[in-house]
Backbone bond lengths (Angstrom), bond angles and torsions (degrees), N, CA, C in turn:
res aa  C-N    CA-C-N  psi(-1)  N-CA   C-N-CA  omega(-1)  CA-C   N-CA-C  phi
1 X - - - 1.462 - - 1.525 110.29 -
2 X 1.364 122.18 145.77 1.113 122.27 -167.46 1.015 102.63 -87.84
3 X 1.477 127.34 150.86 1.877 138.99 156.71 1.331 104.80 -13.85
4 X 1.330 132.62 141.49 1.180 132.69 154.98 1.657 112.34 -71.20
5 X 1.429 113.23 -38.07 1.483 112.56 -177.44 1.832 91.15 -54.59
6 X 1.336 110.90 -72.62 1.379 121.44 -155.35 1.685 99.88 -43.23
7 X 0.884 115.47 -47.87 2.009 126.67 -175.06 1.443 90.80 -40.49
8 X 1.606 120.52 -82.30 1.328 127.17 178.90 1.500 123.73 -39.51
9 X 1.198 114.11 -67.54 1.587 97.97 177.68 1.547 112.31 -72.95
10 X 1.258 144.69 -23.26 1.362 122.13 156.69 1.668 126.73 -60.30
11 X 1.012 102.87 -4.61 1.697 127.25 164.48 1.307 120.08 -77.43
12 X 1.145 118.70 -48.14 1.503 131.11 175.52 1.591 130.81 -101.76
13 X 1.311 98.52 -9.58 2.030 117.09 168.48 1.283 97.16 -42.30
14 X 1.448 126.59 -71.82 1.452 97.77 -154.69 1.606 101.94 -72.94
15 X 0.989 122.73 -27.15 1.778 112.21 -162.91 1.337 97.83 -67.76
16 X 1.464 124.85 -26.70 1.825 112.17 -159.32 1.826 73.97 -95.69
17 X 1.062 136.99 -57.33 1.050 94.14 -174.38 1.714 149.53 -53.68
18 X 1.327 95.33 -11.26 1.014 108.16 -178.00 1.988 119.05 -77.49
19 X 1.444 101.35 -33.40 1.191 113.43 -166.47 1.803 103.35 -104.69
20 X 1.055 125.09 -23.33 1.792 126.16 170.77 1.413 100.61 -102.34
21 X 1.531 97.38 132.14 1.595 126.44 163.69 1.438 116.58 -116.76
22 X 1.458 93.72 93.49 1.498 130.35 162.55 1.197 120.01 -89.83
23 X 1.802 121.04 117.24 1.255 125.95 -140.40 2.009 87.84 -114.25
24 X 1.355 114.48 141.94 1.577 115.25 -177.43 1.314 96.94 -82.77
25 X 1.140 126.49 -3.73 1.639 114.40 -148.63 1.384 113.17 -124.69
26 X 1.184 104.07 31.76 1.491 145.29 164.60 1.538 127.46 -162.16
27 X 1.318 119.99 162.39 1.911 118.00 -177.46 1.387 94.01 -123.62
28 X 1.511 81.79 117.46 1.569 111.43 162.66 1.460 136.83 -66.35
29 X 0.741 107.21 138.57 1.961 121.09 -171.14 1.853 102.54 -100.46
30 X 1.318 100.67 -42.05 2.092 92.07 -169.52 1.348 88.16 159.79
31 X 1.575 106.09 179.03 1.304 119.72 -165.52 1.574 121.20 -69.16
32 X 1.141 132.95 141.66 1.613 127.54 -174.60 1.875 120.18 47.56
33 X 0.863 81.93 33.36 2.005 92.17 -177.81 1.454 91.35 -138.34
34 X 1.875 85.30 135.03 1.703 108.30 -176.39 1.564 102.70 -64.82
35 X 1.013 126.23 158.08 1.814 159.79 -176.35 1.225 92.19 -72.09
36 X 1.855 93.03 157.14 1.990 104.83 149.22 1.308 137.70 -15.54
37 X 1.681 83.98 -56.99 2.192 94.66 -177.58 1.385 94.39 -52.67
38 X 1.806 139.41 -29.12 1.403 111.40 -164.37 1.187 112.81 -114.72
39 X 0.943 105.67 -15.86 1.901 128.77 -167.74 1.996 105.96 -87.66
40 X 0.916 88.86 -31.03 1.965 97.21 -166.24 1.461 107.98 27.70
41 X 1.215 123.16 51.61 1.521 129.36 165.77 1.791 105.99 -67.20
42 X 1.028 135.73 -26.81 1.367 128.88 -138.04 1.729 92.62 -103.46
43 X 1.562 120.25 139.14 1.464 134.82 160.30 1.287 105.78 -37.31
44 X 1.829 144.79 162.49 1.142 150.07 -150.96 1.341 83.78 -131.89
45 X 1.625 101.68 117.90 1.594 140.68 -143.29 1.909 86.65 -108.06
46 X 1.229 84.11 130.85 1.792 86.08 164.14 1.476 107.88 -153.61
47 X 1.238 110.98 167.35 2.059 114.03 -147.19 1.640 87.10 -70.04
48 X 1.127 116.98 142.01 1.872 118.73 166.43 1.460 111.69 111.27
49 X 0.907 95.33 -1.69 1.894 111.91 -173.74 1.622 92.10 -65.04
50 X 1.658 104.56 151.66 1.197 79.72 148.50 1.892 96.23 -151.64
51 X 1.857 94.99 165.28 1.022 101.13 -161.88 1.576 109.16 -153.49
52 X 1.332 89.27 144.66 2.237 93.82 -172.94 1.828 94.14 -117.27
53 X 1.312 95.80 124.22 1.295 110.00 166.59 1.994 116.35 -84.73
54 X 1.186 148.32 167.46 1.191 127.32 -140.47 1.468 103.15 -164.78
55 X 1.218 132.91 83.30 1.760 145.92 -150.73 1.675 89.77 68.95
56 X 1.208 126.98 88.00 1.317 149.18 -179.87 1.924 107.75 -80.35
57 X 1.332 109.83 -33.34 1.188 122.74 166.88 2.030 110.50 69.83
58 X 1.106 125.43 -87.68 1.323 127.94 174.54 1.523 94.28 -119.72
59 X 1.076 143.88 5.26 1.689 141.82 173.69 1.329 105.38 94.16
60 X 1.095 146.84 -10.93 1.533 136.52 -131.79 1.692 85.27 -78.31
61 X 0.918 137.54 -60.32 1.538 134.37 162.34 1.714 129.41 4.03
62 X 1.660 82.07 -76.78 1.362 105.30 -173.06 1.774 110.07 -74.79
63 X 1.588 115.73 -27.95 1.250 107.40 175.91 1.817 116.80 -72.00
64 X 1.594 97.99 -31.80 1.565 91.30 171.93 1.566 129.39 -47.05
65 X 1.558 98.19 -45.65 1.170 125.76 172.98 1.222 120.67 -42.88
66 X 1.969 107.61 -46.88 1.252 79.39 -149.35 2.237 88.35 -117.40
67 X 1.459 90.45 38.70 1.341 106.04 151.65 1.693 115.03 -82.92
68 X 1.053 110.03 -37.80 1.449 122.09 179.79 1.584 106.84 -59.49
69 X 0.874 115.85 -5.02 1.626 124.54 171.31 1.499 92.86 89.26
70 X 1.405 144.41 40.89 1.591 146.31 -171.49 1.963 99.68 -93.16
71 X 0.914 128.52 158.75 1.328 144.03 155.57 1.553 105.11 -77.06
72 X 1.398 123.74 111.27 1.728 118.63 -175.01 1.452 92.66 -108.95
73 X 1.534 121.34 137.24 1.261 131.86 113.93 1.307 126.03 -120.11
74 X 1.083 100.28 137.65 1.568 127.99 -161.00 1.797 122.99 -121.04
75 X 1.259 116.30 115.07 1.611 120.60 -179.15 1.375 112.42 -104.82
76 X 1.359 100.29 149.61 1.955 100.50 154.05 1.474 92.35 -158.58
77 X 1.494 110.59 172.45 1.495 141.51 -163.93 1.985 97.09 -87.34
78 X 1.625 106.31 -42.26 1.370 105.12 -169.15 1.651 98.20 -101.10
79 X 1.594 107.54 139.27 1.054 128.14 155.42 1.889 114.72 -74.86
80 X 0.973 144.14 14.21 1.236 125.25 -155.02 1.654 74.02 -134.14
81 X 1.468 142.88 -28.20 1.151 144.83 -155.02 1.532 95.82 -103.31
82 X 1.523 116.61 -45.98 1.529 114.36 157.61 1.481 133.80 -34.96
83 X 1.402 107.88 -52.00 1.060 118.34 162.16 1.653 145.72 -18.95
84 X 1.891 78.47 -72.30 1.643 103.41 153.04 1.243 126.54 -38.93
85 X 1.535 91.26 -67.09 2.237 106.07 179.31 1.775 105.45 -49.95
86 X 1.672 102.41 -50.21 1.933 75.12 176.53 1.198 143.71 -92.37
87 X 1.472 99.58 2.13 1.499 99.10 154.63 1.902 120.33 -70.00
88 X 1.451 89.79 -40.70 1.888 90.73 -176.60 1.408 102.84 -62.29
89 X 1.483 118.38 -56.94 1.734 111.43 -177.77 1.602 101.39 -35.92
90 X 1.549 129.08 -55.59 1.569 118.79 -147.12 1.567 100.52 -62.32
91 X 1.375 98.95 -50.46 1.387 119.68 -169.72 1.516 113.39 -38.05
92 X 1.629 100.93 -55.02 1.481 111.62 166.52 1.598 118.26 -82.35
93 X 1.313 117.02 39.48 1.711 112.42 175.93 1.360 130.18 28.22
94 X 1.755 96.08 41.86 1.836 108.96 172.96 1.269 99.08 -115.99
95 X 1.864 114.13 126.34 1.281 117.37 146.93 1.576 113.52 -68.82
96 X 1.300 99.37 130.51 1.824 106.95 -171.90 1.624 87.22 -132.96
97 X 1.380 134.31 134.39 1.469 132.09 179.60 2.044 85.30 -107.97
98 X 1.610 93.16 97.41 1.675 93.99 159.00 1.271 137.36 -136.36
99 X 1.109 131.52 134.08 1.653 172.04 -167.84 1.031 131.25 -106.62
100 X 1.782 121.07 118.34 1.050 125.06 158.01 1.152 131.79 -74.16
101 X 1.621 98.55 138.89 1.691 92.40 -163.76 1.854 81.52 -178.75
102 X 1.386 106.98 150.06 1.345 119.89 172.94 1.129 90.10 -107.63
103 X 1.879 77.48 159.59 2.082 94.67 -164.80 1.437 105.15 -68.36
104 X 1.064 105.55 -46.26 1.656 100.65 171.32 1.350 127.49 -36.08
105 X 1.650 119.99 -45.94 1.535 123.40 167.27 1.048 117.41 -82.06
106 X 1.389 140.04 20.28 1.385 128.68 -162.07 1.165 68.36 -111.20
107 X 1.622 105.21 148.82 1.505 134.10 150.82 1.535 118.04 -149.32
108 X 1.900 112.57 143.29 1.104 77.48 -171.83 2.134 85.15 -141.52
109 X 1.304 147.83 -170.25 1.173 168.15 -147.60 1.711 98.50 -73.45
110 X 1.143 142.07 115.37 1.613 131.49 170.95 1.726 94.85 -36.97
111 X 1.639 87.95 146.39 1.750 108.27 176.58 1.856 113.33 22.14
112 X 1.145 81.68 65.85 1.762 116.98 153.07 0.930 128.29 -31.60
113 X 1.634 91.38 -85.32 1.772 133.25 -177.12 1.156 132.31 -110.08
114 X 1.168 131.63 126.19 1.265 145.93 138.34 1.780 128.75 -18.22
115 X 1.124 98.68 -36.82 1.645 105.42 -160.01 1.732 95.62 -160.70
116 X 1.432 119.74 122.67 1.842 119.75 168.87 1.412 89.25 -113.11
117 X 1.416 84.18 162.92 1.993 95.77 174.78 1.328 102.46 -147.84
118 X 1.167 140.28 158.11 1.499 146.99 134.00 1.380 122.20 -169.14
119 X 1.439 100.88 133.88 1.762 120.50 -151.25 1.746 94.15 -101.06
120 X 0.951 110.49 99.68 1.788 103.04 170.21 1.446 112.94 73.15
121 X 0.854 132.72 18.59 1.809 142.58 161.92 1.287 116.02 -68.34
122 X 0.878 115.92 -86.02 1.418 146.34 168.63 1.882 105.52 -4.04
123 X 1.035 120.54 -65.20 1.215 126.13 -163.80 1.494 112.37 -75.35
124 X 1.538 110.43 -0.16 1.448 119.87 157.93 1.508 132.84 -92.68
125 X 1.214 84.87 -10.07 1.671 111.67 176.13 1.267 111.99 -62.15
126 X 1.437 136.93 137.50 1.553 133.32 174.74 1.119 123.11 -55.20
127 X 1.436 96.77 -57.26 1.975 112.67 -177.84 1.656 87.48 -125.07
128 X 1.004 120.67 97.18 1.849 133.19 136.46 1.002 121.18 -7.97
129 X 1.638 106.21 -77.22 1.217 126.96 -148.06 1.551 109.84 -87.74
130 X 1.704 106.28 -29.13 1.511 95.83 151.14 1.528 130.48 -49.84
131 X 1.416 100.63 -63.25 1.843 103.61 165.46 1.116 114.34 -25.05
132 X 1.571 112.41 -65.02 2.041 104.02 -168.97 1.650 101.21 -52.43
133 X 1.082 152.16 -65.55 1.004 148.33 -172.15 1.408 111.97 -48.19
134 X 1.022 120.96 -51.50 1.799 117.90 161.95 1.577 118.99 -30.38
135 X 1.166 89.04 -70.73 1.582 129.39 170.51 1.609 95.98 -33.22
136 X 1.137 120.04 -83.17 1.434 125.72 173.73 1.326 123.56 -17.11
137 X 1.640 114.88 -77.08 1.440 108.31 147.43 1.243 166.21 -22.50
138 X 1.368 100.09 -24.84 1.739 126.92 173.10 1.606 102.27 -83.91
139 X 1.315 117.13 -14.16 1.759 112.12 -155.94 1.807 84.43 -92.79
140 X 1.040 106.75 159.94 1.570 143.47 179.97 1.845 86.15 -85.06
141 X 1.587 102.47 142.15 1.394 101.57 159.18 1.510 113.87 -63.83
142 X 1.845 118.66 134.12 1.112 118.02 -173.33 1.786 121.73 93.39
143 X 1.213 111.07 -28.32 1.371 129.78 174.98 1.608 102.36 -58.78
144 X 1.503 130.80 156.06 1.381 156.79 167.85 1.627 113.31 -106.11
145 X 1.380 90.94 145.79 1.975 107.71 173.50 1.293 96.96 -147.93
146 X 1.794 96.33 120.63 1.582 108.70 -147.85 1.699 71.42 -108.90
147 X 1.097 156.15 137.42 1.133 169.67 114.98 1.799 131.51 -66.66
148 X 1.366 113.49 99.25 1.857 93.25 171.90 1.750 87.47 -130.68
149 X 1.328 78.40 160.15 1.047 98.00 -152.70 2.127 107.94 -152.29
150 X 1.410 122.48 136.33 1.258 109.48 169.70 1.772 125.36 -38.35
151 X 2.007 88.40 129.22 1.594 83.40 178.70 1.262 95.69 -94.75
152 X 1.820 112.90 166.90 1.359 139.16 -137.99 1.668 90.83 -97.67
153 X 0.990 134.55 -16.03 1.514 159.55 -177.91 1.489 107.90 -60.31
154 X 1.552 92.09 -71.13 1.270 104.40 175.30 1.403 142.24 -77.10
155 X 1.499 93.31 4.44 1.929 109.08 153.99 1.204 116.83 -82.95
156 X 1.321 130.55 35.21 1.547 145.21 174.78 1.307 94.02 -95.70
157 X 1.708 92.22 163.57 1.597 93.52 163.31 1.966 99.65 -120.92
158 X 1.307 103.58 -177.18 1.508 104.89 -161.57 1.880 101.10 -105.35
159 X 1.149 94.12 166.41 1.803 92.91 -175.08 1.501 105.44 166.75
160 X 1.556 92.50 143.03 1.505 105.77 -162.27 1.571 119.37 -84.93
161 X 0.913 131.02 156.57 1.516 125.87 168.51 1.871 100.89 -137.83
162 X 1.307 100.87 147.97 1.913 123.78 -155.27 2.025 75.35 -107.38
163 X 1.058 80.98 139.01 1.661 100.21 176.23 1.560 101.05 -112.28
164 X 1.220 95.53 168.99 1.692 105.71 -179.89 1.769 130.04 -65.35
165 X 1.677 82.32 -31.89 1.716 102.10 160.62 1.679 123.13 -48.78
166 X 1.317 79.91 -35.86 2.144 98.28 -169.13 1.343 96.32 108.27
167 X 1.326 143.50 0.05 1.618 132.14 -177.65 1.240 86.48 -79.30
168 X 1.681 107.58 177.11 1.241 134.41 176.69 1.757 109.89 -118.35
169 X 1.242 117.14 143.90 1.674 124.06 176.82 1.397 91.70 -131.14
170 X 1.734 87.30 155.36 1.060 112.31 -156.48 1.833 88.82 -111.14
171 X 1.476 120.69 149.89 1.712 109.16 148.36 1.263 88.09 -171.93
172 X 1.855 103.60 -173.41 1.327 117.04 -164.65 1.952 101.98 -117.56
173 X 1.168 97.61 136.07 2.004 91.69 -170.18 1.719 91.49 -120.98
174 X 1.123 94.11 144.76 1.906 114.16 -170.62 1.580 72.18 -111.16
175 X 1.657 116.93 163.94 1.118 144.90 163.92 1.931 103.56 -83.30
176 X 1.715 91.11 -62.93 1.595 121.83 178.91 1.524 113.79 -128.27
177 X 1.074 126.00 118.20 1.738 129.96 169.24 1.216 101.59 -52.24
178 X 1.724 121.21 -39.05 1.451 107.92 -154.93 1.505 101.35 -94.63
179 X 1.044 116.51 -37.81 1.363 118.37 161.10 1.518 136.28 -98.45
180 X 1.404 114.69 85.30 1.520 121.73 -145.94 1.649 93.97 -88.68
181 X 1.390 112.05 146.62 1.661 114.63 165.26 1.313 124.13 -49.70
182 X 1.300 109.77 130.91 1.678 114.35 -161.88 1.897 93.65 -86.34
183 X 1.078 113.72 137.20 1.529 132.75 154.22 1.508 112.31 -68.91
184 X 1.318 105.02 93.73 1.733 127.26 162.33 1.157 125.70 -66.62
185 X 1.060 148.46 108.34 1.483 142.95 -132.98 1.900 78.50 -138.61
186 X 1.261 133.44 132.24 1.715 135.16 153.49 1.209 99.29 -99.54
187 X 1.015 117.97 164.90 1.554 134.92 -160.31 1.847 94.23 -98.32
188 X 1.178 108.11 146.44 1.788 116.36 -156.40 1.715 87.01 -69.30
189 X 1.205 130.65 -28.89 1.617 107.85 172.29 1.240 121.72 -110.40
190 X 1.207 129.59 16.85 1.320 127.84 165.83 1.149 98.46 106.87
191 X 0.954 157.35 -1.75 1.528 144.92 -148.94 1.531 117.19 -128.57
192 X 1.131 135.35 117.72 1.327 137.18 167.76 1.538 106.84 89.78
193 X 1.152 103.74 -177.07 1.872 108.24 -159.47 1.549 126.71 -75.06
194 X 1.541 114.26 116.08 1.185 105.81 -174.49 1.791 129.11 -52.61
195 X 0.981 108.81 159.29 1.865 109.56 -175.99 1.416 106.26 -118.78
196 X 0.869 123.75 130.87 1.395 147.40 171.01 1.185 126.19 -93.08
197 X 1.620 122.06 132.52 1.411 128.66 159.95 1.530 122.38 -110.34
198 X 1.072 105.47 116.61 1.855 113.89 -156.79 2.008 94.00 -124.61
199 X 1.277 90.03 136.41 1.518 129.88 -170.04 1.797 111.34 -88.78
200 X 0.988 122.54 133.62 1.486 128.24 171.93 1.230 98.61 -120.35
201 X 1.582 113.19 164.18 1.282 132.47 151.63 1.074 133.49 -51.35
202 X 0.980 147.64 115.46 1.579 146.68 166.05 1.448 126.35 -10.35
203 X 1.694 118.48 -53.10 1.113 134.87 172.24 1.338 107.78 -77.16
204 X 1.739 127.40 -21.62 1.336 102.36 164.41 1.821 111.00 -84.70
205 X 1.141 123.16 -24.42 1.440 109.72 179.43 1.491 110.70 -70.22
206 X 1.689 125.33 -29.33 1.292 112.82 177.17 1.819 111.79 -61.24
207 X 1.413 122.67 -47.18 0.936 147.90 -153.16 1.427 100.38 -64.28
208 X 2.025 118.93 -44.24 1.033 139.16 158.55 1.692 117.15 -25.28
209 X 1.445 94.56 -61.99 1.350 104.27 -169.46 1.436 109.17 -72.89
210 X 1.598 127.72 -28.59 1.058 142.31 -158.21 1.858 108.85 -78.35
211 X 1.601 98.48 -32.31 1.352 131.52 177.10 1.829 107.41 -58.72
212 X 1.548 96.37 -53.82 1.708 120.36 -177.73 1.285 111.00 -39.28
213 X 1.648 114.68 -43.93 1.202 114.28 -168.35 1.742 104.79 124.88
214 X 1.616 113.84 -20.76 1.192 129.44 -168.59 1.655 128.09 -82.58
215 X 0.801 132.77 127.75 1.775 140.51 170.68 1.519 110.64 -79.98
216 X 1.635 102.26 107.20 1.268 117.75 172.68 1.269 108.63 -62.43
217 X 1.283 130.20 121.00 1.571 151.09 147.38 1.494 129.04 -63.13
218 X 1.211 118.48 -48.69 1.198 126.93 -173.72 1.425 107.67 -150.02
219 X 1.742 117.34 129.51 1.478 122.05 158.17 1.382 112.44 -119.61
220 X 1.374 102.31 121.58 1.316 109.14 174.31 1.694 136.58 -123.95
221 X 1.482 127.75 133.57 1.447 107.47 -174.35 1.446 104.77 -125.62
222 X 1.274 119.84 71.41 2.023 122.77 -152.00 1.727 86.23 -74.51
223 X 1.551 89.66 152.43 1.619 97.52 -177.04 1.874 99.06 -94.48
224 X 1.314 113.29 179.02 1.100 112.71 166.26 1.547 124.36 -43.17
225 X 1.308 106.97 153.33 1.745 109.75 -166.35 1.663 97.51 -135.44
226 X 1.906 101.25 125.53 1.685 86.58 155.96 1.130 163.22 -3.44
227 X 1.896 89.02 -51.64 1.686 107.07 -156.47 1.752 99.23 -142.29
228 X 1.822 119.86 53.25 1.000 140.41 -139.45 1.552 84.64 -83.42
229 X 1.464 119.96 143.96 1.312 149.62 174.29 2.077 110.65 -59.99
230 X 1.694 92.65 -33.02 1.521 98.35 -167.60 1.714 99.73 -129.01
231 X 0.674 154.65 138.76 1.484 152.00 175.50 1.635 122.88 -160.26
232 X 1.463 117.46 142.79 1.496 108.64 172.88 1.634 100.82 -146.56
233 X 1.308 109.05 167.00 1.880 93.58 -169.74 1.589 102.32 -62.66
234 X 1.500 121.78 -14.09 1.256 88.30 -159.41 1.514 91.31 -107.36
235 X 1.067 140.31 15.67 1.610 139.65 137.00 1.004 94.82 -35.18
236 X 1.802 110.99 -89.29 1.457 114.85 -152.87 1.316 137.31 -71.01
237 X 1.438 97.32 -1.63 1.935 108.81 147.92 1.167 127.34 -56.11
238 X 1.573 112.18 -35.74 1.712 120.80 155.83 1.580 104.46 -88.07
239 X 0.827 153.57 40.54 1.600 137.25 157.09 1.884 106.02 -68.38
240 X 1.300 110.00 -41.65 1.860 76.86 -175.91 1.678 101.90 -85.35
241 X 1.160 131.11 13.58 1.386 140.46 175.49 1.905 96.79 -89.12
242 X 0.822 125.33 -9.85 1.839 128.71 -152.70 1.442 78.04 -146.06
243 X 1.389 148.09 4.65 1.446 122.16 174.46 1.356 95.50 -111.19
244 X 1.533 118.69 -5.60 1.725 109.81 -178.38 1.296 109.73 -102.94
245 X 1.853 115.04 -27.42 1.858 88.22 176.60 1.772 86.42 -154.37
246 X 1.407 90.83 159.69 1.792 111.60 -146.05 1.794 109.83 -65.80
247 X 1.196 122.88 123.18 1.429 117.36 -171.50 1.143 113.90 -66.04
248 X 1.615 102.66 -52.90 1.721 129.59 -167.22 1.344 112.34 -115.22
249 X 1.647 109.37 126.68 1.461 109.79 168.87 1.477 109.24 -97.68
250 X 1.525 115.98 153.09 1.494 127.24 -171.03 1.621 91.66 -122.83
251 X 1.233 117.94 158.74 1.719 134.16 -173.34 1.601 88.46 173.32
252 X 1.855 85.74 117.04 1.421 109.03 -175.59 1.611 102.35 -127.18
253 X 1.892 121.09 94.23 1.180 130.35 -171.73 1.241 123.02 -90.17
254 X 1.214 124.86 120.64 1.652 124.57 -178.15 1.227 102.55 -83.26
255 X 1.964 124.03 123.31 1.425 109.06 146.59 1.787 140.37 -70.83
C-alpha cells in the first residue's frame, strides 16, 4: 500500500500547483511570510556548499539555492510534485540531485552538509523530534538546519467576541497550547487514511534542537508580509487574520 502522505500530495500536485505562487527567486519560510531578501535567517552561503533540502515540494528552495553556486540534494514523499521541481530546476540551469524518499527513510553519510532546510515538512512527520536529531548528524561541524515549520497558534480555530460597544473582535482560542488541534487533511477522493499536520510548542521545538546537540541562532514567528514569498488567493483572504498571530515558526540551529 502506498504512503498515505505520498497518496495525498500526488493527489493534490497539480491543483496546489495550480493555485500557489511560489516564487524561485527567493527562499521561502511558509505561507504569506516575506522571503530571505527580508528575513536574512539563512548562514552566509558560498559556491561549493553543499546542501539537502528535505520535503523539497516543487524545488523552488533548492533551485534558489543552488543558484547561489550550493551543491543541492533535495527529497520529497510525492513523485507527481518531483516532477514539477525537475522540470523547473532544468529550465532554470540548476543541477539539483532529487529523490523520493520520506524524511523518515532518507539517510545519508555523518556530516554531509553544510546547510539543511525544510519549509513545512516537518509537522507531517510522526516523531519530529526524532528527525531533528537525525538531521543533526548529517550537518558538518559548524553547518545550520534552518527549519519552519507550523506555529502551534495557528492550530486554533477563529471566533468572534461582541464588545461592550456592540462591535465585534476577532481572535484565535487554543483549547490547550500544549496540545494544539491536529490538521486532518482526507485524501481528495475519499479513500484511504487521512494525514495530518500537528503543531508543537515552541519550547518543545527549541528544546528539540537543543536535545540534537545544536545551538539555536535564530527564533522567529514573522507575521504576514505584503510582498509574501508563498501566496494563494485563499491565503490572502486571511492575510489580516495571519497579520495578527504567527502562522509559521522558524528555528535556525548551529551544529
Amino acid at each position: 500500500m502506498s504512503h498515505p502522505q505520498r497518496l495525498y500530495w500526488d493527489s493534490i500536485a497539480k491543483t496546489y500547483r495550480a493555485i500557489t505562487r511560489i516564487s524561485a527567486d527567493d527562499f521561502h519560510y511558509g505561507p504569506l511570510i516575506a522571503g530571505e531578501h527580508t528575513l536574512r535567517l539563512l548562514p552566509p552561503l558560498r559556491p561549493g556548499m553543499d546542501a539537502l533540502e528535505l520535503g523539497c515540494g516543487e524545488g523552488q528552495n533548492s533551485v534558489w539555492l543552488a543558484r547561489q553556486g550550493l551543491r543541492c540534494v533535495a527529497i520529497d514523499i510525492s513523485e507527481a510534485q518531483l516532477a514539477y521541481a525537475r522540470a523547473d530546476a532544468a529550465a532554470a540551469g540548476a543541477d539539483i540531485a532529487f529523490s523520493r524518499c520520506a524524511i523518515e527513510d532518507f539517510d545519508a553519510p555523518a556530516e554531509s552538509f553544510d546547510l539543511i532546510t525544510s519549509s513545512h515538512a516537518f509537522e507531517f512527520v510522526a516523531d519530529p523530534f526524532r528527525q531533528v536529531r537525525r538531521v543533526a548528524g548529517w550537518l558538518r561541524p559548524g553547518g545550520h538546519f534552518v527549519l519552519s515549520t507550523v506555529h502551534p497558534v495557528y492550530n486554533g480555530e477563529w471566533v468572534s467576541a461582541d464588545e461592550e460597544d456592540g462591535s465585534e473582535t476577532w481572535g484565535r482560542f487554543l483549547v490547550d497550547y500544549f496540545r494544539p488541534v491536529d490538521d486532518v487533511r482526507e485524501q481528495p477522493d475519499g479513500e484511504g487514511p487521512a494525514i495530518v499536520s500537528r503543531a508543537y510548542p515552541v519550547s518543545a521545538w527549541f528544546n528539540a534542537f537543543r536535545d540534537a546537540g545544536l545551538t539555536v541562532t535564530r527564533l522567529e514567528e514573522p507575521p504576514a508580509s505584503a510582498t509574501p514569498a508563498y501566496a494563494s488567493d485563499d491565503w490572502l483572504e486571511a492575510f489580516d487574520e495571519c497579520a495578527a498571530i504567527p502562522t509559521t515558526l522558524i528555528l535556525v540551529g548551529r551544529r
